[in-house]
Each structure stands twice: as C-alpha cells, then as structure tokens.
N, C-alpha and C positions, 0 to 999 in steps of 0.2 A: 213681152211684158210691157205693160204702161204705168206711167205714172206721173206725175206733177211736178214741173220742175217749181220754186219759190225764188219770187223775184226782190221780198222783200222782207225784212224780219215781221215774226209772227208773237205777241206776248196773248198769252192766256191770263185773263183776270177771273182766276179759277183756281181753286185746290181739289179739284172734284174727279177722284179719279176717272169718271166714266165720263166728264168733258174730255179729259185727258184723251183717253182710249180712243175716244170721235176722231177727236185726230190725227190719231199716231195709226187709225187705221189708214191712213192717204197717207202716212209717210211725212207729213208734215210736221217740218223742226222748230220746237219755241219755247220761250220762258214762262214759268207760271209765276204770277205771285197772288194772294188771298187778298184779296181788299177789304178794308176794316168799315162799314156804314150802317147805321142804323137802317135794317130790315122791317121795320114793323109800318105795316100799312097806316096810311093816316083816314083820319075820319070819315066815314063816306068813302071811301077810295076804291073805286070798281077795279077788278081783277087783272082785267086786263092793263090796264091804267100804271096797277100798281108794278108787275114786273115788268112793262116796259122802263117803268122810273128806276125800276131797283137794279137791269141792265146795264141801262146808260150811265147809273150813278156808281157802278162800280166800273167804266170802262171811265171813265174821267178819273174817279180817285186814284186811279194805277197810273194815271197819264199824270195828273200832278205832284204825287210824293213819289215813283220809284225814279231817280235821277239818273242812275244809268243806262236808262233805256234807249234805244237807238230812236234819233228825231226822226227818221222815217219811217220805225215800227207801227204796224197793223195792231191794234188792240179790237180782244175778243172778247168778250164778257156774255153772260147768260144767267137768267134766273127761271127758274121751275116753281109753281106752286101748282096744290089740289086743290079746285074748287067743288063744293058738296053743300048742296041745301044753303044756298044763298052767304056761306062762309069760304073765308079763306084758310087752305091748312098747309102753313108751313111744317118744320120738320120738329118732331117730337121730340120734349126734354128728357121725358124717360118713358122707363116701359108702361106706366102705366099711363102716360098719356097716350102712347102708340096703343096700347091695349085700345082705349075709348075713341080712337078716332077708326082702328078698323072695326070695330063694333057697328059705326056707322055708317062707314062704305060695305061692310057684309051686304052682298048679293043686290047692291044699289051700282046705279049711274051715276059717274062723275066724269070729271072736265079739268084737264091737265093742260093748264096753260106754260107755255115758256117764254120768255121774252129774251132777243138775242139783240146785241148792241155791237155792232162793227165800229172804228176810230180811227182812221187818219190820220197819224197825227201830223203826218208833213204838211196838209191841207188844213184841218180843222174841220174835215168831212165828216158826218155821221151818221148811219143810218140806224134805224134800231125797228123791230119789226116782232110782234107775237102770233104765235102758232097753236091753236087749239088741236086736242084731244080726245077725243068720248070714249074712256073705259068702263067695261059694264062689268064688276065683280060676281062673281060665281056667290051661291050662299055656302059659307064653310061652318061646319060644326065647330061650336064651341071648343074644343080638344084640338084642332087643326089650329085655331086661329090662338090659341094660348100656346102653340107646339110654336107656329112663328114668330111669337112675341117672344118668346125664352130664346129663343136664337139672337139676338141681338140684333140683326139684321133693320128691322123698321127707327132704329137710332139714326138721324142723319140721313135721313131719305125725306121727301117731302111727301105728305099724305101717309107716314109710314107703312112704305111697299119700296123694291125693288122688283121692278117688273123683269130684269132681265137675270135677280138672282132666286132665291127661295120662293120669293114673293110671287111668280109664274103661276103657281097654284093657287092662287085668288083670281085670276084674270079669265073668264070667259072668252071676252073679246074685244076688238077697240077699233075705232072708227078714224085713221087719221095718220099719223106720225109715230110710229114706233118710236124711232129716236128722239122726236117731241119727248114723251115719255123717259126717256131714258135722261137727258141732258137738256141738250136742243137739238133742234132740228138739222141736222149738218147737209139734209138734202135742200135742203131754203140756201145754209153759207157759202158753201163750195161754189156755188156756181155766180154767186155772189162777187166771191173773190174772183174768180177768172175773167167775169165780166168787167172788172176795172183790172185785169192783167198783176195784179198781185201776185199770182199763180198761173202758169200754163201746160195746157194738157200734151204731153210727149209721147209718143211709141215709138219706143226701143229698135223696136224691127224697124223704121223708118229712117230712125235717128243718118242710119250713113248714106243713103241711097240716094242723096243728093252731091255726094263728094265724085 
C-alpha cells in the first residue's frame, strides 16, 4: 500500500464538498473554512483573469481573518467557472436560472476554467495557476433537461451541471481535466506540493527494509 506522508498542515479555503473529496482521496488531513469575497467579475475581466483573482483572493482572506491557523499552514483555495459564447457562468440562484443557462449549453461546446491558489504562509510564497477544460454537451430533450432541473442538483454547481453526479448524462465528452471539471485539478496540486516537500510519497512495503 502507498501513500503520502504530510509534512505540513493543510487549510482548505473551501466548503465544496467535491474539493473536499479531491483530497481525502490522498488521505490528506485539513481544515476548511468558506471565505466570504465578492465573486463577481469586474468589467472587462477575461475568464481566465477572473478565477485566477478569485483563487488567490480567497487563499489571502483565510490567511488574514482565520487567526488560529498554524503560521506554517499550506493554504488551498480554487475557483471553477463555465465559460459559453463569450460569458461567464457562475452558479445559479435558482432553478430557473439553471433552467436558461442549460438551455444554452444543450448539445453546445464549452470551456470550464479552474483557478487553483497554493499559500505559504511561513514564506509569503504564492503560486496560483488556471487549468482549462472543453466539454461538448450531448443535445438532451427538452423532458430530460426539465427531469434535471426538478432534481435540484444544477443549485450550487457552476454552469448548472455536475459532471460527476446526475449531470453525466448531458456530457458527450471533454477535452482535458476531469477533475478541472469537477473542482480543480488535483493532478496540477499534488505534485505541486511534493515538489516543495510539503508532502512525501511513502510505500508501505519499503517503509522497513532499511532497518
């Protein structure tokens, strides 16, 4: 069996289950807290642009109001949007705005950016990096695509989908990052962190074979 030992704490500036999940697939132990900033893109502000900003700016806000965090914690932070026909589509206030935003991705091409923000905070180190996606949606009948809005599911997803729950059945295909799609990219982080030793890769069977 292998796995990752953590050489440093880990904070999640996240309440998103499926960031969550990203990581508790590695076994990797840490705090979440939600970070409170205005989301809304500013004028002009290209896609990419924007969740890199929206990243970093919640991997700071966690780093200066939550005070009990460890000075040497690792801050994670990530932001997801759909971009479609030259717009940005954050996550739907209700169903019927989910209704009118998959009306528009029906059986069209879009482009699921993430922006992932790593923090140092013992250093002041930052890195922050976005990861593009090409999903091509399937065209779904009318009755399929009202059967998924009545689920509640496209609430609090960005682009209103979840590609890894209900939402599978609008996805033809995608060009890129599964996990992009899902969260962030966790195959971009992980090796990320190991590469400044944050994390180090162990196997079990090895572990004693030097004693």
């Amino acid at each position: 069996m292998s796995y990752f030992l953590q050489h440093r704490p880990l904070c999640l500036a996240s309440s998103s289950p499926r960031r969550m999940d990203l990581l508790k697939k590695y076994n990797l132990k840490f705090d979440s807290y939600s970070p409170q900033i205005n989301e809304t893109p500013k004028k002009n502000e290209q896609a990419k642009k924007f969740v890199r900003r929206m990243a970093s700016e919640k991997c700071r806000q966690i780093h200066q109001t939550c005070s009990n965090l460890a000075q040497d914690v690792i801050i994670l932070a990530g932001d997801t949007i759909v971009y479609f026909n030259g717009q940005i589509m954050g996550k739907p206030e209700t169903l019927q705005h989910a209704r009118s935003m998959l009306s528009q991705l029906n059986g069209n091409a879009h482009k699921v950016f993430s922006g992932f923000s790593v923090l140092d905070s013992a250093s002041g180190n930052e890195i922050t990096d976005v990861i593009c996606t090409k999903v091509q949606f399937k065209t779904i009948p009318p009755d399929m695509l009202e059967w998924y809005v009545s689920s509640g599911e496209p609430l609090g997803k960005a682009g209103a989908y979840s590609i890894q729950g209900h939402g599978a059945i609008l996805v033809e295909s995608i060009t890129g990052s599964y996990n992009n799609v899902i969260g962030f990219p966790i195959e971009n982080i992980i090796p990320y962190m190991a590469e400044n030793s944050w994390i180090s890769y162990l196997d079990k069977n090895q572990s004693g074979k030097s004693e």
